[in-house]
Biopython code that builds the backbone (N, CA, C, O; Angstrom):
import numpy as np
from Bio.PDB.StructureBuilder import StructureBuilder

atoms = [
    (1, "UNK", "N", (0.845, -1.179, 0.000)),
    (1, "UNK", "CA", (0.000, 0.000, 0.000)),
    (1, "UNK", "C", (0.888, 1.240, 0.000)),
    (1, "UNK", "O", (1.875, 1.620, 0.631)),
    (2, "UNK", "N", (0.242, 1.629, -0.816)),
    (2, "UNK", "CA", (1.548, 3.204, -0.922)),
    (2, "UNK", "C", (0.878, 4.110, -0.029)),
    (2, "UNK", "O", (-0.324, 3.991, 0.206)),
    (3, "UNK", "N", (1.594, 5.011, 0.482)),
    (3, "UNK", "CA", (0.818, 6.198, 1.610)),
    (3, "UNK", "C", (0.872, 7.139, 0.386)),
    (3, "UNK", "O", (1.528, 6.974, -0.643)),
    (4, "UNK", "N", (0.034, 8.179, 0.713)),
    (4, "UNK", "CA", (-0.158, 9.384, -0.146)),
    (4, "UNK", "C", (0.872, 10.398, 0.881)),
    (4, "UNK", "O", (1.494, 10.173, 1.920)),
    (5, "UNK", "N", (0.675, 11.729, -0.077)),
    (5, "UNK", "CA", (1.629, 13.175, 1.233)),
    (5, "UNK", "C", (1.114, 13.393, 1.957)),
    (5, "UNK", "O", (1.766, 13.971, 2.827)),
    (6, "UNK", "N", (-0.668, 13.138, 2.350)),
    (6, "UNK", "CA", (-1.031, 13.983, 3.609)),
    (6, "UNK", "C", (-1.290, 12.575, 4.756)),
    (6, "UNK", "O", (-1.730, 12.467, 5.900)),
    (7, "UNK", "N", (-0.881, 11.868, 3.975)),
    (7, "UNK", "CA", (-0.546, 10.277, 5.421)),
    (7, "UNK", "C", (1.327, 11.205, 5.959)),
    (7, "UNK", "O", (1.893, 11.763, 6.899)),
    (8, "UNK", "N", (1.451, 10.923, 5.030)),
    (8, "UNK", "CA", (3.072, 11.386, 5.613)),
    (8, "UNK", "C", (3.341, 12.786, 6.397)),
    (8, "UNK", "O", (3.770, 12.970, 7.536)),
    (9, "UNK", "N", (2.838, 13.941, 5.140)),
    (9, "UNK", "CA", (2.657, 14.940, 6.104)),
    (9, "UNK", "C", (2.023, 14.657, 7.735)),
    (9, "UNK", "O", (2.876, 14.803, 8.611)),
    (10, "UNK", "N", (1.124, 14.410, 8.047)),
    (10, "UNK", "CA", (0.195, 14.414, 8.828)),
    (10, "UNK", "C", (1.534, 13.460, 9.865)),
    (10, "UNK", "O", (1.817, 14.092, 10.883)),
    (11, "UNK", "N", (2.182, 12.345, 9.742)),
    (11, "UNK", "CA", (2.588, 11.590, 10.879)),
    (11, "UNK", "C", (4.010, 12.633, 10.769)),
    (11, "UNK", "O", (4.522, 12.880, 11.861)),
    (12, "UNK", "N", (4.444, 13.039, 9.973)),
    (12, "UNK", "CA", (5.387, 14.311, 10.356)),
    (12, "UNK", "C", (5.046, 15.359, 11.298)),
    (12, "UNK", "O", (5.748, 15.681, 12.256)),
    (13, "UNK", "N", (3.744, 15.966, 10.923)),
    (13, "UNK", "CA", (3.437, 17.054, 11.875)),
    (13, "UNK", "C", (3.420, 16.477, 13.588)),
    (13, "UNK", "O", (3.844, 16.907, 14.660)),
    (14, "UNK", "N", (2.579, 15.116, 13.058)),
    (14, "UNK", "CA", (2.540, 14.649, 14.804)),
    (14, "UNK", "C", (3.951, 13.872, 15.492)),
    (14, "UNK", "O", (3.857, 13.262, 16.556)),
    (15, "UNK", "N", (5.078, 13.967, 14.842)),
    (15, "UNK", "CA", (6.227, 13.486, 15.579)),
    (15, "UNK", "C", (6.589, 14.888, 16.094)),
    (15, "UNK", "O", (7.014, 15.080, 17.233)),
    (16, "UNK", "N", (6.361, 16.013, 15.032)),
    (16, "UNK", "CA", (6.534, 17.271, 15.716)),
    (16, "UNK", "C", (6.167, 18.125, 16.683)),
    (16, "UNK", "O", (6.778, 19.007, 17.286)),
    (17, "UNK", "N", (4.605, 17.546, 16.753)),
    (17, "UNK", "CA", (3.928, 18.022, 17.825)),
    (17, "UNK", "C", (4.338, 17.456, 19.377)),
    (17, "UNK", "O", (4.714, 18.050, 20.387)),
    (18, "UNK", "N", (4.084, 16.027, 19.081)),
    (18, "UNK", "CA", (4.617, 15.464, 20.500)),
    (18, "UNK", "C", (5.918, 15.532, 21.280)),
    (18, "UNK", "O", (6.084, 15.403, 22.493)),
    (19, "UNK", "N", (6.854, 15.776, 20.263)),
    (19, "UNK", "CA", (8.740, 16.514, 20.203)),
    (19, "UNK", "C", (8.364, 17.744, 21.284)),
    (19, "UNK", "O", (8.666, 17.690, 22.476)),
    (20, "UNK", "N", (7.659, 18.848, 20.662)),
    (20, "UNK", "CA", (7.484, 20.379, 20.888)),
    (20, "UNK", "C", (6.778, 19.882, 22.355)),
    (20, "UNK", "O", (6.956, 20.688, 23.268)),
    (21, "UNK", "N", (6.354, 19.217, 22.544)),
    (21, "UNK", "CA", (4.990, 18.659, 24.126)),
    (21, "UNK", "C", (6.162, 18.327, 24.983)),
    (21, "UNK", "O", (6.439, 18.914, 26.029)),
    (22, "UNK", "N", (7.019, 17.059, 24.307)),
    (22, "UNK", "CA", (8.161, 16.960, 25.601)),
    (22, "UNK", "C", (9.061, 17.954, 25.716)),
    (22, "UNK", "O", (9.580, 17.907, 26.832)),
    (23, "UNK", "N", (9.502, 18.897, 25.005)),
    (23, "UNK", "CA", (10.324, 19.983, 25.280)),
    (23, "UNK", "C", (9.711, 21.048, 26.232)),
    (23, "UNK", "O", (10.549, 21.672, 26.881)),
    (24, "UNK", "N", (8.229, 21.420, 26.468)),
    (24, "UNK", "CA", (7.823, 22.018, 26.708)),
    (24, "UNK", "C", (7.525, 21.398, 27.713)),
    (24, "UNK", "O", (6.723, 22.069, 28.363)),
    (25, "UNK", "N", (7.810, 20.218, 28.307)),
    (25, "UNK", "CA", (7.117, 20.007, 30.019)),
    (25, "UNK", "C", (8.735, 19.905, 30.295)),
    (25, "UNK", "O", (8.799, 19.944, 31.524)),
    (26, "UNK", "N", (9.766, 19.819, 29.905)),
    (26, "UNK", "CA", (11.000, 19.848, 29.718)),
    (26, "UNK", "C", (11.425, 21.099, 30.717)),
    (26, "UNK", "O", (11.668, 21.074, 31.924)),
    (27, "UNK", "N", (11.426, 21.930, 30.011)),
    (27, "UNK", "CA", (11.828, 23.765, 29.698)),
    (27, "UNK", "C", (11.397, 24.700, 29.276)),
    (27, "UNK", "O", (12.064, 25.613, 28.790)),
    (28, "UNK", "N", (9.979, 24.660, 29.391)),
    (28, "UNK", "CA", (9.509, 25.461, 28.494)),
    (28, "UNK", "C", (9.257, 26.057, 27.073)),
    (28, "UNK", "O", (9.089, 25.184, 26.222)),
    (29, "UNK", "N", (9.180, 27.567, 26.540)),
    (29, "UNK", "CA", (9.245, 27.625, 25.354)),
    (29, "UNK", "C", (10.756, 27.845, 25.330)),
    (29, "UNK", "O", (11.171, 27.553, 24.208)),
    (30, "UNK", "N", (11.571, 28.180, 26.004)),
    (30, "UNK", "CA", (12.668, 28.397, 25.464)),
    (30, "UNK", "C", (13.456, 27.364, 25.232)),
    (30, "UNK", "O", (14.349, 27.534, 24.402)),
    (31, "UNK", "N", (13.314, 25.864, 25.986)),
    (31, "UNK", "CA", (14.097, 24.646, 25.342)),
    (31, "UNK", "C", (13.639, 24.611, 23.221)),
    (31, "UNK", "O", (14.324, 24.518, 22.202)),
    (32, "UNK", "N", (12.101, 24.750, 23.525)),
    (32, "UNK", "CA", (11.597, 24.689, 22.071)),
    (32, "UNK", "C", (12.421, 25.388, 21.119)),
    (32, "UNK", "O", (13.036, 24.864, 20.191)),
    (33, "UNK", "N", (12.374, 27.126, 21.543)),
    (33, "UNK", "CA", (12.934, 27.640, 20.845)),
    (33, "UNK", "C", (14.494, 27.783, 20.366)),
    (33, "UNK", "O", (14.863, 28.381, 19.355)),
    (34, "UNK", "N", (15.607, 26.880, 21.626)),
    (34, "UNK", "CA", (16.687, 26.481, 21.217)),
    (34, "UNK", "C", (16.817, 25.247, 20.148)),
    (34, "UNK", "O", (17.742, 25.312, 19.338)),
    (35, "UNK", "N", (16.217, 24.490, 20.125)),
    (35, "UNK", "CA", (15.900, 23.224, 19.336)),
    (35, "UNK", "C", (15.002, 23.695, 18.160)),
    (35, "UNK", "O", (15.522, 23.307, 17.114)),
    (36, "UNK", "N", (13.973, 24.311, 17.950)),
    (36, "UNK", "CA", (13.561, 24.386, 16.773)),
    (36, "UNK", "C", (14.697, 26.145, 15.680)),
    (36, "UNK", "O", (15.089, 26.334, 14.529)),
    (37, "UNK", "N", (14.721, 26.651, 16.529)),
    (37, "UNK", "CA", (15.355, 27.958, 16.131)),
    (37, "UNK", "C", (14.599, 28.749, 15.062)),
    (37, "UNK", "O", (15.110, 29.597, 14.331)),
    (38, "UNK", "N", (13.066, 28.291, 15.060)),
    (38, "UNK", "CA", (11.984, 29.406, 14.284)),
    (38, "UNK", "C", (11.829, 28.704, 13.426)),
    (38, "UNK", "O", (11.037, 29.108, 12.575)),
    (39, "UNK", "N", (12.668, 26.920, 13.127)),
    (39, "UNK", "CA", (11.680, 26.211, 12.547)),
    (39, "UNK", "C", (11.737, 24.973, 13.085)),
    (39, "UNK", "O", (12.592, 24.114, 13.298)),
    (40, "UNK", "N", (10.269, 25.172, 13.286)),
    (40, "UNK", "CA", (9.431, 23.576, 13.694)),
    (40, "UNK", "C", (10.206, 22.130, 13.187)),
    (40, "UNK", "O", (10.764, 21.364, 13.972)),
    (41, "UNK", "N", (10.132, 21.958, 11.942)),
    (41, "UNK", "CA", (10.621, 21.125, 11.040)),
    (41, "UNK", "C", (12.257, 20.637, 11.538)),
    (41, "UNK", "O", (12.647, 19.713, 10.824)),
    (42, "UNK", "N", (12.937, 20.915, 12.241)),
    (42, "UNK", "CA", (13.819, 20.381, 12.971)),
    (42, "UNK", "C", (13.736, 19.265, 13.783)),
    (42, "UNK", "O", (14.596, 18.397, 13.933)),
    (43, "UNK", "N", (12.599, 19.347, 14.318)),
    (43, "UNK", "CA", (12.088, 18.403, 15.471)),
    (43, "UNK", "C", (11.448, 16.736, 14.721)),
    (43, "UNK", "O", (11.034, 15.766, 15.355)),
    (44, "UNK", "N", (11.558, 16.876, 13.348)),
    (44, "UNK", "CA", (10.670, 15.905, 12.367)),
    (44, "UNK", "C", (11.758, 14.816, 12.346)),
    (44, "UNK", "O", (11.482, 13.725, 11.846)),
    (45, "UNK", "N", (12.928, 15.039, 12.840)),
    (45, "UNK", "CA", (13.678, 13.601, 12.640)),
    (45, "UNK", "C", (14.849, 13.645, 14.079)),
    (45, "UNK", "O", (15.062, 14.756, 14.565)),
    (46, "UNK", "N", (15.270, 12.917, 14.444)),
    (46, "UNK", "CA", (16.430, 12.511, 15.540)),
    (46, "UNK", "C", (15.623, 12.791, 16.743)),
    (46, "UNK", "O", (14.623, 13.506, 16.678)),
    (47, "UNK", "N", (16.029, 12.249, 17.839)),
    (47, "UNK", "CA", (16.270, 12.267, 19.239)),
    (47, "UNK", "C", (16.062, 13.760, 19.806)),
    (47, "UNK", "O", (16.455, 14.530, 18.930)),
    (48, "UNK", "N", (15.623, 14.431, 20.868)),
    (48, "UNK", "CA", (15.216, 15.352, 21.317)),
    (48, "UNK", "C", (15.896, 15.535, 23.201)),
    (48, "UNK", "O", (15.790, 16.383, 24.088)),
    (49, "UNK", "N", (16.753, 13.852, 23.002)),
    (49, "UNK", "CA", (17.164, 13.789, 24.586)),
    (49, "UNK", "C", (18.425, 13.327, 24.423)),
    (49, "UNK", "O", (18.697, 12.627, 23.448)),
    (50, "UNK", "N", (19.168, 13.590, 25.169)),
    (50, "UNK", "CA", (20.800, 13.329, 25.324)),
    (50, "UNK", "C", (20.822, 11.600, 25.582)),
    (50, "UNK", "O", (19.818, 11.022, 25.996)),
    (51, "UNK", "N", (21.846, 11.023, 25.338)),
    (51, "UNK", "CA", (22.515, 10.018, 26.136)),
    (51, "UNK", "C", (23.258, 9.246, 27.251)),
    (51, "UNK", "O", (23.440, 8.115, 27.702)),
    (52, "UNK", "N", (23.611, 10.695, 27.440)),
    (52, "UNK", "CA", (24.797, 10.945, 28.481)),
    (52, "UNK", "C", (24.388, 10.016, 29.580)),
    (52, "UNK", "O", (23.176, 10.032, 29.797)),
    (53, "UNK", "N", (25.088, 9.220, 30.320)),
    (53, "UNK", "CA", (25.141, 8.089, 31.469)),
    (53, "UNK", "C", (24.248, 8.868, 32.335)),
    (53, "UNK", "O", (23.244, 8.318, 32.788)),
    (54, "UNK", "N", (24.657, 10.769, 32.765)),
    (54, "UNK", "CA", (23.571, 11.536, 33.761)),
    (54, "UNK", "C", (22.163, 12.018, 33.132)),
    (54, "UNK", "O", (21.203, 12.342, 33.830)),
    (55, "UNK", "N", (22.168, 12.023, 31.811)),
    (55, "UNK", "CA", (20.331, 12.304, 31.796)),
    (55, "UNK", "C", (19.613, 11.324, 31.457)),
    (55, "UNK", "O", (18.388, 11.249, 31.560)),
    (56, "UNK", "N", (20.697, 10.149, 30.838)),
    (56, "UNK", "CA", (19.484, 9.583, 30.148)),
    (56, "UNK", "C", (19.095, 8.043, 31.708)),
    (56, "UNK", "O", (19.960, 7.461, 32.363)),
    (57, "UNK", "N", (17.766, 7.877, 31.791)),
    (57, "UNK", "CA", (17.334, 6.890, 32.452)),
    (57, "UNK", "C", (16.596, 5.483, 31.885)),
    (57, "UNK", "O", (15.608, 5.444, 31.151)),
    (58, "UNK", "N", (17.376, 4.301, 32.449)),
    (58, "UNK", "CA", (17.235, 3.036, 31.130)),
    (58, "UNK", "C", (16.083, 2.034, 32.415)),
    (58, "UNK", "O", (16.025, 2.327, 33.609)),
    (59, "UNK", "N", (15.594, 1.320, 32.010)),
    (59, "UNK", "CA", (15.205, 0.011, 33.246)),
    (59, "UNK", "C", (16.351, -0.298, 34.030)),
    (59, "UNK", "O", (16.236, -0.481, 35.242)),
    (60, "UNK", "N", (17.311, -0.364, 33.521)),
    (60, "UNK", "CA", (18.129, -1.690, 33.998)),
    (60, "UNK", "C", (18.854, -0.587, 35.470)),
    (60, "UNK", "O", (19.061, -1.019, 36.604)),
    (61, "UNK", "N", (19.047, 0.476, 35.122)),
    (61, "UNK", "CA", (19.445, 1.793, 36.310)),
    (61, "UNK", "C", (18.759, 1.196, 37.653)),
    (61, "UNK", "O", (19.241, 1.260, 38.784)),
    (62, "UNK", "N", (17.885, 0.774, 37.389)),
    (62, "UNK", "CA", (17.073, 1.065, 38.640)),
    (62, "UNK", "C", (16.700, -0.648, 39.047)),
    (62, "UNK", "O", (16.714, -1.375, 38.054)),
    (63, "UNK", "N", (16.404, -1.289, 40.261)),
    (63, "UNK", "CA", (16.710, -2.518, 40.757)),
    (63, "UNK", "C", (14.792, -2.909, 40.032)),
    (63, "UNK", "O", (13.868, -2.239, 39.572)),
    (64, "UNK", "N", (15.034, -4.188, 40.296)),
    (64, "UNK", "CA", (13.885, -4.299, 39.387)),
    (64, "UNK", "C", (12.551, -4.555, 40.784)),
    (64, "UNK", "O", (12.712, -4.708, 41.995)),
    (65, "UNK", "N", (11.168, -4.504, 39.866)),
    (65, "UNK", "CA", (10.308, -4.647, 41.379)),
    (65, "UNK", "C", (10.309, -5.384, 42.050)),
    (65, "UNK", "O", (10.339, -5.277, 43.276)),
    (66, "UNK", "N", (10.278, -6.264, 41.451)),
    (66, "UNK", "CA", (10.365, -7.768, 42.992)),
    (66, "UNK", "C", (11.349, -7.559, 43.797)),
    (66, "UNK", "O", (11.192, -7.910, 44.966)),
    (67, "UNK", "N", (13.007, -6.746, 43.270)),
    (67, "UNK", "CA", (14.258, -6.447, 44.207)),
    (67, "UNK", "C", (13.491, -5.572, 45.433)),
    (67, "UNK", "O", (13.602, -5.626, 46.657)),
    (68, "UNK", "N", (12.631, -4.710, 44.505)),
    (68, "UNK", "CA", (12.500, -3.484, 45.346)),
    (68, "UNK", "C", (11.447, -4.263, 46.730)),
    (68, "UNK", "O", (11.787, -4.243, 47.912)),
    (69, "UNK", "N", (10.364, -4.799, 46.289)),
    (69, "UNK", "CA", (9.460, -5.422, 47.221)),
    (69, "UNK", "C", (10.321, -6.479, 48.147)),
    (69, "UNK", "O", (9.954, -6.482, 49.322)),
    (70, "UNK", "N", (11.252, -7.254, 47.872)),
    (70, "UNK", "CA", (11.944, -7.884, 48.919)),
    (70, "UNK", "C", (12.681, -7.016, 49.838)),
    (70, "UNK", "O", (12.945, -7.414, 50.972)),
    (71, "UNK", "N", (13.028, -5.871, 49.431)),
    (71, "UNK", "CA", (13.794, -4.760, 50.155)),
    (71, "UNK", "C", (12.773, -4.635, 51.015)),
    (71, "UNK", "O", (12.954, -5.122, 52.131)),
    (72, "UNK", "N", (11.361, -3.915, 50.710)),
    (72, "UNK", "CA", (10.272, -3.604, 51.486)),
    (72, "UNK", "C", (9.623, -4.867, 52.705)),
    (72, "UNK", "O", (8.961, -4.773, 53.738)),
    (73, "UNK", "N", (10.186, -5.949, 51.977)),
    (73, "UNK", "CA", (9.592, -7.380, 53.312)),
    (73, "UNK", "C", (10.760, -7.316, 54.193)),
    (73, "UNK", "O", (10.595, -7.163, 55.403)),
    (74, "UNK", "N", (12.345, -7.460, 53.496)),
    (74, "UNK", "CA", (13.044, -7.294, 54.802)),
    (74, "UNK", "C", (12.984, -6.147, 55.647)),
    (74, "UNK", "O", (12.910, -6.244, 56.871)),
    (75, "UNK", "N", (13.015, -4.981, 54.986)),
    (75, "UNK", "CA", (12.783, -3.924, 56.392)),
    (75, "UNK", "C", (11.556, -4.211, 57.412)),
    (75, "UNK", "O", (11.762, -4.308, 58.622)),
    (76, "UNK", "N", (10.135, -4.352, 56.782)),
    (76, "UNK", "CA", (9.274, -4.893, 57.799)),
    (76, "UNK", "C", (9.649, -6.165, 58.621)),
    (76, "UNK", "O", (9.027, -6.488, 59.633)),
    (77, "UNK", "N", (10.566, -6.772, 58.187)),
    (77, "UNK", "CA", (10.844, -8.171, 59.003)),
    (77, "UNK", "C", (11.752, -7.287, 60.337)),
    (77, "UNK", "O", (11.563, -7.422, 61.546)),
    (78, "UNK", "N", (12.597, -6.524, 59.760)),
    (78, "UNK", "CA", (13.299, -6.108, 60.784)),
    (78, "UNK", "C", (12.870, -4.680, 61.795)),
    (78, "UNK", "O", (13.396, -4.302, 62.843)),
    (79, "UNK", "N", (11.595, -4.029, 60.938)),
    (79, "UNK", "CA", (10.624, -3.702, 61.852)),
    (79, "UNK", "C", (10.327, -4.261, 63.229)),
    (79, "UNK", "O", (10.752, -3.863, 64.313)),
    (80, "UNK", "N", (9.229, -5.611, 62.871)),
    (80, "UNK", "CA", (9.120, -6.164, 63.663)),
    (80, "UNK", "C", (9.467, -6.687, 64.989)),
    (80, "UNK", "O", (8.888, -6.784, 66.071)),
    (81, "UNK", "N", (11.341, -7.177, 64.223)),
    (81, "UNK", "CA", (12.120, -7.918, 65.037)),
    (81, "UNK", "C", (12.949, -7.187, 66.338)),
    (81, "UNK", "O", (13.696, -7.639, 67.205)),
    (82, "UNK", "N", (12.445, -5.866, 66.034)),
    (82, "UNK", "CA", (13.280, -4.951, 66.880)),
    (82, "UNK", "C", (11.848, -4.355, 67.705)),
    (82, "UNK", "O", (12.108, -3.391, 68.424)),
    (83, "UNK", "N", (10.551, -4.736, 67.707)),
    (83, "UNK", "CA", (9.823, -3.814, 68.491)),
    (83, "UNK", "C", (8.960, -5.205, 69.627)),
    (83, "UNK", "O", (8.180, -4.875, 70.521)),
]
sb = StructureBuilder()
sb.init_structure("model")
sb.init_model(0)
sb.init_chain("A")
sb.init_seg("    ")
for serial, (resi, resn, name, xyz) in enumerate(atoms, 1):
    if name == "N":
        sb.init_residue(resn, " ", resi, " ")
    sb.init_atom(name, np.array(xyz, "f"), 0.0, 1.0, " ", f" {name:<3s}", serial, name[0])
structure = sb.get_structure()
């Protein structure tokens, strides 16, 4: 199935829109306006967030839930064991 321009246009505008949404709960308009620089159409292709080991946050960073809920049974165990 071939897409026509206003399938394409249209999922362009909305990678742009939702880009401009996370910049803007981000930093405001002025992250926008460093990243788009008066045009929108910047935001229509690549990444909008760093990599860097300090901003970016992966699953694996963080202990997984069941780690976290056994953390939460031993402290209540040792709640207990001390009152």
């Amino acid at each position: 199935m071939k897409k026509d321009r206003a399938y394409l246009r249209y999922q362009r505008n909305r990678a742009i829109r939702r880009k401009e949404g996370i910049l803007r709960r981000l930093g405001g308009e002025d992250y926008v306006q460093a990243w788009e620089h008066g045009e929108p159409g910047r935001l229509a292709k690549g990444k909008i967030h760093c990599s860097c080991p300090i901003c970016r946050r992966k699953s694996y960073d963080e202990p997984a839930c069941r780690d976290h809920r056994a953390a939460i049974r031993a402290a209540a165990q040792m709640e207990e064991t001390t009152e």
